[in-house]
C-alpha positions in Angstrom: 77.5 76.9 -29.4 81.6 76.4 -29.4 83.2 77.8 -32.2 86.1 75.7 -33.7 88.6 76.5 -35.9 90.2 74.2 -38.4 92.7 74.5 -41.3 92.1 78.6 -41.1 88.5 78.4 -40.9 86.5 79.4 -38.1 82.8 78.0 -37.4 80.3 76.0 -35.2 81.3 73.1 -33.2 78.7 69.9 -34.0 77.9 67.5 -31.3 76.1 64.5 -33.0 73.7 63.0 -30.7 71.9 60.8 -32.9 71.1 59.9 -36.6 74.8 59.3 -36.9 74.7 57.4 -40.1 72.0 59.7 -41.7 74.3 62.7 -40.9 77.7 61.1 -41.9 75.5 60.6 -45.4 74.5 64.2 -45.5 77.9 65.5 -44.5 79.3 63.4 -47.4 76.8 64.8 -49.9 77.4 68.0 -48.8 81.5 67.5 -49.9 80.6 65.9 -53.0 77.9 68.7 -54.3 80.9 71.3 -52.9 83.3 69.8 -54.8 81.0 69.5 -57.9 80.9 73.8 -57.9 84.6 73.6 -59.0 84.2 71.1 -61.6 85.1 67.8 -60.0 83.2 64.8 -61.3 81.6 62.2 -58.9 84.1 59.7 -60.6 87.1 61.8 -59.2 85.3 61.5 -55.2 85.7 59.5 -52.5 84.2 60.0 -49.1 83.9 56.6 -47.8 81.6 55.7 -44.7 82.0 53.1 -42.2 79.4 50.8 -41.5 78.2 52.7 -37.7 79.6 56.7 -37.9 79.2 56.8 -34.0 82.3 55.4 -33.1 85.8 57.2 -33.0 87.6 57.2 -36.7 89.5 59.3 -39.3 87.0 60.9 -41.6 88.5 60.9 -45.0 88.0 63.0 -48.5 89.9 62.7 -51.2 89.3 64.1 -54.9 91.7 65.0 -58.4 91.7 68.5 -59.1 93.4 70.0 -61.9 95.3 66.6 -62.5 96.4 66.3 -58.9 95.7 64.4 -56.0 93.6 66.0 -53.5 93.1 65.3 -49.7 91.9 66.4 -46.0 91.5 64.2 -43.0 90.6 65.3 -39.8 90.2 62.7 -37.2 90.6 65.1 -33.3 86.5 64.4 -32.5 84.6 61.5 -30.8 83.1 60.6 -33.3 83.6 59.8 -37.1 80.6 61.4 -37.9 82.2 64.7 -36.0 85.2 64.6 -37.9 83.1 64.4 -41.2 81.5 67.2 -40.9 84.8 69.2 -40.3 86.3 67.6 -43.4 82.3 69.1 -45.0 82.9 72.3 -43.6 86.7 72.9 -44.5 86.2 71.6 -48.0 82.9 74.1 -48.1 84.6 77.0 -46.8 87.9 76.8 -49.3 85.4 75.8 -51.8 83.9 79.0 -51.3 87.1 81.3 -51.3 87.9 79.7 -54.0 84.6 80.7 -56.4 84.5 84.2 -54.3 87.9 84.7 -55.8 89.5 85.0 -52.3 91.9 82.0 -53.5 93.2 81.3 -55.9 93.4 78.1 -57.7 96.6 77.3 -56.7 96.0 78.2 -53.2 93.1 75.8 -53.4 95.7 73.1 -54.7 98.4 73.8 -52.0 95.5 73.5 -49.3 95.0 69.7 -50.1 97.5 68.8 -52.5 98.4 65.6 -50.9 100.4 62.0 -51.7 98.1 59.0 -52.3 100.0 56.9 -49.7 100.1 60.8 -47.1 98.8 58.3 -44.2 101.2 55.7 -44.2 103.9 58.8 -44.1 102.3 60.2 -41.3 102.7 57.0 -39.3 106.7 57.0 -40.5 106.5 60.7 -38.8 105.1 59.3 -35.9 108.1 56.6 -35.5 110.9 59.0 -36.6 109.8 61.6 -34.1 109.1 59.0 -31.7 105.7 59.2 -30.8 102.5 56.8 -30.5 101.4 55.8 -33.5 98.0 57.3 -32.8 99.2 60.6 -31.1 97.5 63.5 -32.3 98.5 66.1 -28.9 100.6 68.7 -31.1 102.4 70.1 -28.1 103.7 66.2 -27.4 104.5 66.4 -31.0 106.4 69.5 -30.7 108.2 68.8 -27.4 109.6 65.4 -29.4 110.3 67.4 -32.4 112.2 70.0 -30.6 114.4 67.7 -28.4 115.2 65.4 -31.4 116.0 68.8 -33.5 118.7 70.3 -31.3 120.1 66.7 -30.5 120.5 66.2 -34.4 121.0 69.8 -35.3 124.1 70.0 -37.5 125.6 73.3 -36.0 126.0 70.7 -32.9 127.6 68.2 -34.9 124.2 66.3 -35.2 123.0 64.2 -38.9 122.0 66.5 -41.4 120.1 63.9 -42.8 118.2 62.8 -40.0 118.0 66.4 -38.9 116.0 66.8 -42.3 114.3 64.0 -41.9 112.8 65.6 -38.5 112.0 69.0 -39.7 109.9 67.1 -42.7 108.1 64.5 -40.3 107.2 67.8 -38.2 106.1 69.6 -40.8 103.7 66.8 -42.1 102.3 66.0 -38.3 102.1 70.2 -38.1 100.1 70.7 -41.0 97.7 67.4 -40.3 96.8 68.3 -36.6 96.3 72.3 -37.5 
């Protein structure tokens, strides 16, 4: 079996071949008893499922922890029902560190600490460093990034404001796609 790694976290690639919607259930149980270890209420979790877990699409938690809005994505797989169960895993794993005491709480925090409106930003990251809208190929990203960077680097009498506004729409497309 593959091994994938995802936000720092190594394991076992899943290829769903059937019971799709049964598994995209399980996978979301399995985030909401996870996050339940560290005190989060099912109030404060939403894992929302679409109505066939086959087809391609964005699988989505998001949670409040410690007063803050919390959230991972992960939507590189076939399948929604794929990406779910990386967004399971990753949530299990730093769950984990975090009760091991590998992490800390504020580590845990800065892992998915994320604005409630984070996808309509990534799209305005997409636009400003002029890729598809739907592009997730990091090395596209970074080819863009680094063309627009040194044509709008300030040393080179570029827009230090739009220069900024690059290095911040890299960082957020860096951070989603890693």
């Amino acid at each position: 079996m593959a091994r994938i790694t995802v936000s720092g976290h190594e394991f076992n690639e899943l290829i769903v071949r059937d019971s799709y919607d049964r598994r995209a259930v399980l996978f979301r149980n399995n985030i909401i008893q996870a996050l339940k270890k560290v005190g989060v209420t099912d109030d404060d979790i939403e894992v929302e499922l679409p109505k066939v877990a086959r087809l391609k699409g964005n699988a989505v938690a998001a949670w409040y922890f410690d007063d803050r809005h919390m959230y991972f994505s992960y939507k590189l797989c076939n399948k929604y029902v794929e990406n779910l169960y990386i967004v399971s895993k990753v949530i299990e794993l730093e769950v984990k560190s975090l009760l091991d005491g590998e992490i800390t709480p504020e580590d845990f925090i800065h892992h998915f600490n994320e604005d409630q409106d984070i996808e309509k930003q990534r799209v305005e990251a997409r636009e400003i460093l002029g890729v598809e809208k739907d592009c997730l190929d990091l090395e596209v990203i970074n080819a863009k990034y680094k063309n627009l960077a040194k044509n709008h680097h300030p040393d080179a009498g570029g827009d230090q404001e739009m220069f900024k506004k690059i290095n911040r729409a890299h960082k957020m497309l860096k951070k989603e796609l890693s």
